[in-house]
C-alpha positions as YAML, in Angstrom:
chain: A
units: angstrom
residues:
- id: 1
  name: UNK
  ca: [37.04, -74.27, 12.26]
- id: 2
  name: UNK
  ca: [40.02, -73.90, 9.45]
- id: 3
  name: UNK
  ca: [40.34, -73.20, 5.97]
- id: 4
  name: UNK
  ca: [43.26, -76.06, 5.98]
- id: 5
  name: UNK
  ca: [42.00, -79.64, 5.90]
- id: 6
  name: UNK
  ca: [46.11, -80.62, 5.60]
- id: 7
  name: UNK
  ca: [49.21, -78.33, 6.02]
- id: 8
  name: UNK
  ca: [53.09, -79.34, 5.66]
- id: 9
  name: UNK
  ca: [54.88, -77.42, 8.51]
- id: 10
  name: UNK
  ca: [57.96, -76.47, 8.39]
- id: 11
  name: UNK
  ca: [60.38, -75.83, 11.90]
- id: 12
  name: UNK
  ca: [63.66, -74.41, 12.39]
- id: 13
  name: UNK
  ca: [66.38, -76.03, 13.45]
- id: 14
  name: UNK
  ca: [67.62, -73.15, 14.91]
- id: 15
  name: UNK
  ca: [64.66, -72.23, 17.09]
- id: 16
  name: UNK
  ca: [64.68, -75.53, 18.86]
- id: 17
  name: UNK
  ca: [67.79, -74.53, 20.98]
- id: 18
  name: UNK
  ca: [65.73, -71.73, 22.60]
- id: 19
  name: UNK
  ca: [67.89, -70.01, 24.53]
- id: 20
  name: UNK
  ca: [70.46, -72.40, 24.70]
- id: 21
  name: UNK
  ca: [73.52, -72.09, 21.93]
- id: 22
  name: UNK
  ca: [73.37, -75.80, 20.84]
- id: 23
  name: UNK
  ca: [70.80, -78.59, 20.78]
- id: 24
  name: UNK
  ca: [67.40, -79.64, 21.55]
- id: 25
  name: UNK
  ca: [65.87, -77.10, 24.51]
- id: 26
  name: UNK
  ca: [63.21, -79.43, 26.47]
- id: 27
  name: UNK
  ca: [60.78, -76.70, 26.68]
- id: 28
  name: UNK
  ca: [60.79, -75.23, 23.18]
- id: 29
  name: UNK
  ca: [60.31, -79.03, 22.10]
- id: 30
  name: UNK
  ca: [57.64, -79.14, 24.48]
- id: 31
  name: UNK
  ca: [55.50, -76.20, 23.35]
- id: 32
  name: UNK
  ca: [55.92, -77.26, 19.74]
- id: 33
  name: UNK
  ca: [54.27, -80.20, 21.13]
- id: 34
  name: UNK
  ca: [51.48, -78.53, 22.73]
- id: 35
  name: UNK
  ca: [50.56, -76.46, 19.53]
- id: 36
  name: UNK
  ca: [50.62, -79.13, 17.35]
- id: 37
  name: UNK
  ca: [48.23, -81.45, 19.37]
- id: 38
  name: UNK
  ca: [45.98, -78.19, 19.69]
- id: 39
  name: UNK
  ca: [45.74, -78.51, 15.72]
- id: 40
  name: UNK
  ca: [45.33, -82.18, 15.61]
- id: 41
  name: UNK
  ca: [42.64, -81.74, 18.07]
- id: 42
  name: UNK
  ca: [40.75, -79.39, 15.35]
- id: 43
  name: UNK
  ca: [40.71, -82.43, 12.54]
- id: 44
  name: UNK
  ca: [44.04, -80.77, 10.93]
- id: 45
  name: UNK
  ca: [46.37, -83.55, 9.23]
- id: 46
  name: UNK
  ca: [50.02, -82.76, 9.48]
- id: 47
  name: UNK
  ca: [52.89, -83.61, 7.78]
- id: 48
  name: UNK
  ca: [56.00, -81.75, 9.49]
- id: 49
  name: UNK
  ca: [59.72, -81.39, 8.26]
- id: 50
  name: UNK
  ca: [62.14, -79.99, 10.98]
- id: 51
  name: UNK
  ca: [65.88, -78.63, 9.87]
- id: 52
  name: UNK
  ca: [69.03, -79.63, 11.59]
- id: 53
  name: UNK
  ca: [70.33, -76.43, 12.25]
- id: 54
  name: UNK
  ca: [70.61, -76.67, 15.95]
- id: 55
  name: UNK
  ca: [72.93, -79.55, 15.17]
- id: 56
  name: UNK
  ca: [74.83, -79.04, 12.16]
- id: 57
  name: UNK
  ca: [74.28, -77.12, 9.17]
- id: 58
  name: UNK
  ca: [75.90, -79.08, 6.13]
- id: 59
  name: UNK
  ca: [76.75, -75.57, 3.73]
- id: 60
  name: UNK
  ca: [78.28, -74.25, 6.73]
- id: 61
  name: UNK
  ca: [80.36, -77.52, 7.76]
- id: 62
  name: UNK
  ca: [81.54, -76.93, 3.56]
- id: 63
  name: UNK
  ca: [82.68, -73.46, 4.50]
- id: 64
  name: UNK
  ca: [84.85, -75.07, 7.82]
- id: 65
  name: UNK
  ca: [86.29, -77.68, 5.13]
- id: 66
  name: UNK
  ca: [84.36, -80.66, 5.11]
- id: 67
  name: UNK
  ca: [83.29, -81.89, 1.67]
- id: 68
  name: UNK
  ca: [79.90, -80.59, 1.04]
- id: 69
  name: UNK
  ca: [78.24, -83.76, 0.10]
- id: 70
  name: UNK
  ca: [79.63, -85.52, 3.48]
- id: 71
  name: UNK
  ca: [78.23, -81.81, 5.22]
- id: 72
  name: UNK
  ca: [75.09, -82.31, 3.60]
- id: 73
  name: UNK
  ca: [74.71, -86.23, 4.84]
- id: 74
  name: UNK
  ca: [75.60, -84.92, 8.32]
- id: 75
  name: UNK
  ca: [72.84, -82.34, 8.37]
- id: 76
  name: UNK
  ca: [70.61, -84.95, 7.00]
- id: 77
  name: UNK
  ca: [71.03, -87.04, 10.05]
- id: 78
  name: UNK
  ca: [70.64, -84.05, 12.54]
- id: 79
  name: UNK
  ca: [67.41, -83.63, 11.54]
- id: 80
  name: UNK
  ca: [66.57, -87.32, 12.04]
- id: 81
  name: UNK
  ca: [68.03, -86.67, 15.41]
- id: 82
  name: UNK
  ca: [65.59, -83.40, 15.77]
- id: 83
  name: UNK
  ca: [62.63, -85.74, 14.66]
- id: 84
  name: UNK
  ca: [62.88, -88.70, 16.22]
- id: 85
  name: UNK
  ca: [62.52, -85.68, 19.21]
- id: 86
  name: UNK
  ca: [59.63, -84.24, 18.02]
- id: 87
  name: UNK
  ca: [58.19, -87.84, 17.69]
- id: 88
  name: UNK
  ca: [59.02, -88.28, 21.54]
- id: 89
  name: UNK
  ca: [57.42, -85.39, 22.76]
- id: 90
  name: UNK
  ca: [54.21, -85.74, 20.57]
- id: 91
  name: UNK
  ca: [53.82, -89.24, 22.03]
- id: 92
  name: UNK
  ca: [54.34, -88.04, 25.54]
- id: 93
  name: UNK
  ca: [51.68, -85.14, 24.78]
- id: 94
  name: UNK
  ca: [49.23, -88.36, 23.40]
- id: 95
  name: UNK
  ca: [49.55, -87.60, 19.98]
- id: 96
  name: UNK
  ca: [50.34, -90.28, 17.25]
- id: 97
  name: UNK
  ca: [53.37, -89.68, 14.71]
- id: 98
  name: UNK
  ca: [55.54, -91.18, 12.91]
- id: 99
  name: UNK
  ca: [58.83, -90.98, 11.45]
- id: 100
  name: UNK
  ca: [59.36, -91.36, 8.24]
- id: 101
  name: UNK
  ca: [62.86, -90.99, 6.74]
- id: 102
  name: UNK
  ca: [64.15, -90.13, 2.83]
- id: 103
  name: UNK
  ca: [67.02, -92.23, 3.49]
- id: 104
  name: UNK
  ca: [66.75, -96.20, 4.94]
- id: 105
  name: UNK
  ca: [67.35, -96.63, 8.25]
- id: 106
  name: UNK
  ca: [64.94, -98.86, 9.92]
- id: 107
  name: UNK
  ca: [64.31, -99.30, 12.62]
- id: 108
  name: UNK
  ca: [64.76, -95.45, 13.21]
- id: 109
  name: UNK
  ca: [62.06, -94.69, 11.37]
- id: 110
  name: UNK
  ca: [60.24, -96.09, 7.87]
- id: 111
  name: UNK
  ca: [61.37, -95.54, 4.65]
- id: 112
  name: UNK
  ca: [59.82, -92.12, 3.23]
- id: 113
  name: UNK
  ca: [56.72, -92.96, -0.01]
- id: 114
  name: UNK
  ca: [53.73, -91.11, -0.89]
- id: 115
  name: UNK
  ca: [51.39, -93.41, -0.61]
- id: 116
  name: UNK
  ca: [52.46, -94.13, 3.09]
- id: 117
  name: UNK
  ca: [52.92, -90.39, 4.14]
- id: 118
  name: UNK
  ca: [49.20, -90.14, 2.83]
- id: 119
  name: UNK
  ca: [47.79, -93.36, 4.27]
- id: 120
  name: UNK
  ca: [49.73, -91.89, 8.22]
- id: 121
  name: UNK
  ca: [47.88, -88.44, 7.24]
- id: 122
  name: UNK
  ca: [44.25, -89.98, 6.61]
- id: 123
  name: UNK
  ca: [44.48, -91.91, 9.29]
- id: 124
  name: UNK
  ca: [44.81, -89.27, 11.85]
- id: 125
  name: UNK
  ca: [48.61, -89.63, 12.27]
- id: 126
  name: UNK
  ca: [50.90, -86.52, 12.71]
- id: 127
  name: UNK
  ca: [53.99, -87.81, 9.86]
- id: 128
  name: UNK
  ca: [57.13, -86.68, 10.42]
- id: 129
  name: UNK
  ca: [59.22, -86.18, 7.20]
- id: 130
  name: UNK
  ca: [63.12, -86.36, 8.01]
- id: 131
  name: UNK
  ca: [67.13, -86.45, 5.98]
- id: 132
  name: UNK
  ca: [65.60, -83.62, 3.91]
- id: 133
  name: UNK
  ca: [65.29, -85.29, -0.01]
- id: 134
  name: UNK
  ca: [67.73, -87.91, 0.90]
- id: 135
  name: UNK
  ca: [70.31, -85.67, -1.52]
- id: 136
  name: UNK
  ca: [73.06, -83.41, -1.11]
- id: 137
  name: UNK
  ca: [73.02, -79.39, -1.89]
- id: 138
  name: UNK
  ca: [69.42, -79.06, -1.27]
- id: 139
  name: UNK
  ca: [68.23, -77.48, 2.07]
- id: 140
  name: UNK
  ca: [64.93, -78.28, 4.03]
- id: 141
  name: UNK
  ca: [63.04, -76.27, 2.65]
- id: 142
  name: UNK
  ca: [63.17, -77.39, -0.53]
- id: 143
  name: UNK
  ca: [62.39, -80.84, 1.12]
- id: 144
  name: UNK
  ca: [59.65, -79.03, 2.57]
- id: 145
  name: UNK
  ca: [58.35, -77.90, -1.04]
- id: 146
  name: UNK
  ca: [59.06, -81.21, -2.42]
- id: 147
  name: UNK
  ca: [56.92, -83.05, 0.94]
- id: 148
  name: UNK
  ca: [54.01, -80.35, 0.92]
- id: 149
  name: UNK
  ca: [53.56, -80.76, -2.98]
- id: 150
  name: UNK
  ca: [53.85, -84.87, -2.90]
- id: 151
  name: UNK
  ca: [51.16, -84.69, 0.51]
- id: 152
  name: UNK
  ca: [48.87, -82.33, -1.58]
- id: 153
  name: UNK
  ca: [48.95, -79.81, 1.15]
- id: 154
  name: UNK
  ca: [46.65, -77.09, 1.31]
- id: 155
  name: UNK
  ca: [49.69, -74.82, 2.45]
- id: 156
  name: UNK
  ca: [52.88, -74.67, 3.79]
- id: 157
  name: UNK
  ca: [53.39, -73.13, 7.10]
- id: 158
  name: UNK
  ca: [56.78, -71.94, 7.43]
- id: 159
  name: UNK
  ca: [57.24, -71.62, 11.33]
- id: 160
  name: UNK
  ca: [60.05, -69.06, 11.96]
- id: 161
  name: UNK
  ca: [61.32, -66.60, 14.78]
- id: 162
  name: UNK
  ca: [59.87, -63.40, 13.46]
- id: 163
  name: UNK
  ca: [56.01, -63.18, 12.34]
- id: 164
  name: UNK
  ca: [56.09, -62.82, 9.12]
- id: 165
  name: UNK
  ca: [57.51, -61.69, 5.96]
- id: 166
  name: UNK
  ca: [59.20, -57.61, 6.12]
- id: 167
  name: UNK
  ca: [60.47, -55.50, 3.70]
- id: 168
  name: UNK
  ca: [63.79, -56.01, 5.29]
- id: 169
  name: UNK
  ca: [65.69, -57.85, 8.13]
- id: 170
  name: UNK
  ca: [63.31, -56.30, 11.15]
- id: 171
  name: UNK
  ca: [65.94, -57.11, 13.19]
- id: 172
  name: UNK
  ca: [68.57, -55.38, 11.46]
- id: 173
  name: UNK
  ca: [66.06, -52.55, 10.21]
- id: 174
  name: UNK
  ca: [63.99, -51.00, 12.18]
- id: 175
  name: UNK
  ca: [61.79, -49.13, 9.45]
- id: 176
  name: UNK
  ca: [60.96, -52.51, 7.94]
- id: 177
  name: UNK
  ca: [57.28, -53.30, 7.04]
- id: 178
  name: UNK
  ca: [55.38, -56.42, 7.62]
- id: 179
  name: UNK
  ca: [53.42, -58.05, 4.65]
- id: 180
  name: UNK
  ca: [50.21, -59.34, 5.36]
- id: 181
  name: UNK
  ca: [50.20, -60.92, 2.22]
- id: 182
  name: UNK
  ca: [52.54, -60.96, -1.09]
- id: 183
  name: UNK
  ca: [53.15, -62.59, -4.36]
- id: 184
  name: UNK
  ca: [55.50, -65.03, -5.30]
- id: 185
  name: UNK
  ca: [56.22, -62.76, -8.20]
- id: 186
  name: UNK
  ca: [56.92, -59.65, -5.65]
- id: 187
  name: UNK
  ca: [59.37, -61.96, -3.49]
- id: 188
  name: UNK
  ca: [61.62, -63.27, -6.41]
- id: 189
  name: UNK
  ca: [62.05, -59.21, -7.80]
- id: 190
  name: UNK
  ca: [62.44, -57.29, -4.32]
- id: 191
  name: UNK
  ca: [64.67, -60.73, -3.85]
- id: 192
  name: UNK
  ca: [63.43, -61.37, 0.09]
- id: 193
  name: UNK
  ca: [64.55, -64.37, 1.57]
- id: 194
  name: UNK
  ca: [61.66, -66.42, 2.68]
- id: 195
  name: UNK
  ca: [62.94, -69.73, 1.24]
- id: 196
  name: UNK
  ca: [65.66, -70.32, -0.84]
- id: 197
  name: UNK
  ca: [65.16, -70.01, -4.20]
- id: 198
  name: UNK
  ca: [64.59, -73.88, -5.25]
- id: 199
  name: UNK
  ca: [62.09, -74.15, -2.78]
- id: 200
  name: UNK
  ca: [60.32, -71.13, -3.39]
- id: 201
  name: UNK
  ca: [59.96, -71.89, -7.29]
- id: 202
  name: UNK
  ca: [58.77, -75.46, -6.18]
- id: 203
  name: UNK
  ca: [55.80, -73.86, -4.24]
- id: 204
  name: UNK
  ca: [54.57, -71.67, -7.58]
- id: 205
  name: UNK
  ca: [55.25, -73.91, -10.12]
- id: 206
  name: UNK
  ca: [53.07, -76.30, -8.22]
- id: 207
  name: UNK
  ca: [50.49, -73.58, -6.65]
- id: 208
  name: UNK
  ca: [51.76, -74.32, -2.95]
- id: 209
  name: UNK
  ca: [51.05, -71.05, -1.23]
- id: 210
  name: UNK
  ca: [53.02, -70.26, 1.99]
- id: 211
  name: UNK
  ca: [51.85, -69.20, 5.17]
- id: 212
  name: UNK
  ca: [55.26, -67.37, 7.08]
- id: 213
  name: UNK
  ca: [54.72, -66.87, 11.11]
- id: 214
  name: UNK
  ca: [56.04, -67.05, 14.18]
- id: 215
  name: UNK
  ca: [56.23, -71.02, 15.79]
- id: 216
  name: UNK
  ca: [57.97, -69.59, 19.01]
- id: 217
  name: UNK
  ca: [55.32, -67.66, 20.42]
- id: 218
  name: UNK
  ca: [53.08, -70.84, 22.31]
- id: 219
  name: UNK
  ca: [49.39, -70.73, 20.82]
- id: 220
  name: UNK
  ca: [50.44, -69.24, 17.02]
- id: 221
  name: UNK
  ca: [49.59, -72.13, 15.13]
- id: 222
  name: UNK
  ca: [45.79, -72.78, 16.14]
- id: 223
  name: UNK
  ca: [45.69, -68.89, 15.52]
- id: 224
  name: UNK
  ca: [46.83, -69.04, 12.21]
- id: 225
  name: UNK
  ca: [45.15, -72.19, 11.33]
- id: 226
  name: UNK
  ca: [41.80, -70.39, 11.99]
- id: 227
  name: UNK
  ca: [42.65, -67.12, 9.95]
- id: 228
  name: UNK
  ca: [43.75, -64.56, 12.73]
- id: 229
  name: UNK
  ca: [46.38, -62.36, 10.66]
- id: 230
  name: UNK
  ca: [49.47, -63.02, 12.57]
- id: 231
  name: UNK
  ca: [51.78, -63.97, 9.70]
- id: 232
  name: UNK
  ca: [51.98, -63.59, 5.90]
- id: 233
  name: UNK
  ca: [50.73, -65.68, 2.89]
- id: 234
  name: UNK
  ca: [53.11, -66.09, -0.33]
- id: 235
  name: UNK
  ca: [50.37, -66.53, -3.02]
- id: 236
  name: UNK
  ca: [50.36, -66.77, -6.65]
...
């Protein structure tokens, strides 16, 4: 049914507020929901990071004065708040998850290991990673890198708004190309922003290829888990 016997998925912050301007939106949360049990359903094992920035973005709380490392801690805990969500929603759907967090705060959620991600993973278990690395001045994805790599992911699936990876902003150009797929080589010299750079040099160094598509449109995920070409793959 799918190349990808595990996956790390990555979510945007941003993309759970729908069309509200702040915050969780109940039916965004709920579709994410729906797609992921559809893949769960098909034997997939997923690990899942989700970013805070529907909440608070800790480089842009820096920029509004707050000290960066106290920005960072508070966009740590936003996306505990965004996946102790997630968790809610996947256990009203009847799928099993749990919460585990790179920073201790039981009983929110477990304290983050390998071995324990692994052991929720085998045994059927959709494990929520949350607070990023548990460090300041690195983003989500690079705690998405860090998670896929430690999990031994087959890929990471970057869920975004757009569906895939462009030449340029599509929504800012509107002669921009879509990749189907590209090198992790071509993104670092045309210097495209699919990750930020940490992350992305995380995922070659440790031959983590990328799937990029579009999480917001309700049904993408199983697609892409089976091989339709809807998105873009970052390989080596």
């Amino acid at each position: 049914m799918t190349a990808y016997k595990r996956i790390l998925l990555k979510l945007s912050g941003e993309s759970l507020m729908g069309n509200q301007s702040y915050g969780i939106d109940q039916s965004r949360l709920n579709e994410y929901a729906e797609q992921i049990k559809e893949a769960v359903a098909i034997g997939v094992q997923i690990g899942i990071v989700i970013g805070g920035g529907n909440i608070f973005r800790g480089l842009s709380g820096a920029t509004q004065g707050f000290d960066r490392v106290k920005g960072d801690q508070m966009g740590m805990l936003a996306t505990v708040i965004n996946s102790l969500a997630l968790n809610s929603a996947l256990t009203a759907h009847g799928v099993k998850s749990k919460v585990l967090t790179a920073i201790r705060m039981e009983p929110i959620g477990e304290f983050y290991s390998k071995d324990k991600a692994i052991e929720t993973l085998e045994s059927g278990v959709v494990a929520i990673f949350s607070a990023g690395t548990g460090n300041p001045y690195f983003t989500t994805d690079t705690g998405s890198s860090l998670r896929g790599i430690e999990i031994e992911a087959d890929a990471m699936f970057k869920g975004t708004r757009v569906d895939g990876i462009y030449t340029a902003d599509p929504e800012k150009d509107p002669n921009a190309t879509k990749y189907d797929k590209i090198s992790f080589d071509q993104i670092y010299h045309q210097r495209l922003k699919v990750m930020d750079l940490t992350a992305t040099t995380m995922c070659k160094e440790n031959k983590l290829p990328i799937v990029v598509f579009n999480m917001d449109v309700k049904g993408n995920l199983i697609k892409v888990l089976k091989g339709e070409n809807i998105g873009t793959l970052v390989h080596l």
